[in-house]
C-alpha positions in Angstrom: 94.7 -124.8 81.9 97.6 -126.9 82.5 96.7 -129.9 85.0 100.0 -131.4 85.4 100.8 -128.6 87.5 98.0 -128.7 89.8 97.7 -130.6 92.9 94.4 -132.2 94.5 94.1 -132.0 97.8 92.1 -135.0 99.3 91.7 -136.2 102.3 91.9 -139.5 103.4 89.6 -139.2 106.5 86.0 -140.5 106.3 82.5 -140.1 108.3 83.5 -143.0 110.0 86.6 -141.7 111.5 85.0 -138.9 112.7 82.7 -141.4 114.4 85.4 -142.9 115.9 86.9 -140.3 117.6 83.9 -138.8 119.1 83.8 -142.5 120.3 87.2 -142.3 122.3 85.8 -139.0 123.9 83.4 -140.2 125.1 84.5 -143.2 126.3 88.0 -141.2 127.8 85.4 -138.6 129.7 83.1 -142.1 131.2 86.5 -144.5 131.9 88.3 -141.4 133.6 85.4 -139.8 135.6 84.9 -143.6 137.1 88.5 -143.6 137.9 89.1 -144.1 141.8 93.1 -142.6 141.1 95.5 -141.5 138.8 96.4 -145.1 137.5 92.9 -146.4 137.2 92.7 -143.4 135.0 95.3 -144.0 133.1 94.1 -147.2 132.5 90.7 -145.7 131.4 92.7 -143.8 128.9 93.9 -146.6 127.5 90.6 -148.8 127.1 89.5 -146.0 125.3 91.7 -146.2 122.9 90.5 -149.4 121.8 87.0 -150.2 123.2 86.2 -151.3 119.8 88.0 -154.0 119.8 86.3 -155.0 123.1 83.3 -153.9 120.9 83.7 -156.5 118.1 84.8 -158.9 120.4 81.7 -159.0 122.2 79.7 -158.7 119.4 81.5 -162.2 118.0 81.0 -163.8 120.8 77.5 -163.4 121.2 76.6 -164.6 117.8 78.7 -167.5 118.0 81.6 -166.3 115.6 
């Protein structure tokens, strides 16, 4: 069997990706469903899209980093 023809197919996701996102949904459904009006939603879009920054942040801070 000739290899050189082949191609491999592999993905460059991981577990932790995965993670991640069911992470921004669930932070998307709690920021927007405490959102007094459209902006404040929009807003709560946007934290969670990075609430892990705010994540490690905290995390630093509270051990002093």
């Amino acid at each position: 069997m000739n290899t050189s023809n082949q191609t491999m197919n592999k993905s460059n996701s991981s577990p932790a990706s995965c993670i991640y996102l069911l992470g921004m949904i669930g932070a998307a459904i709690y920021f927007i469903g405490n959102a007094s009006g459209f902006w404040a939603g929009v807003l709560g879009f946007l934290k969670a899209l990075v609430w892990p920054a705010f994540l490690v942040f905290e995390a630093f801070k509270s051990l002093g980093v």
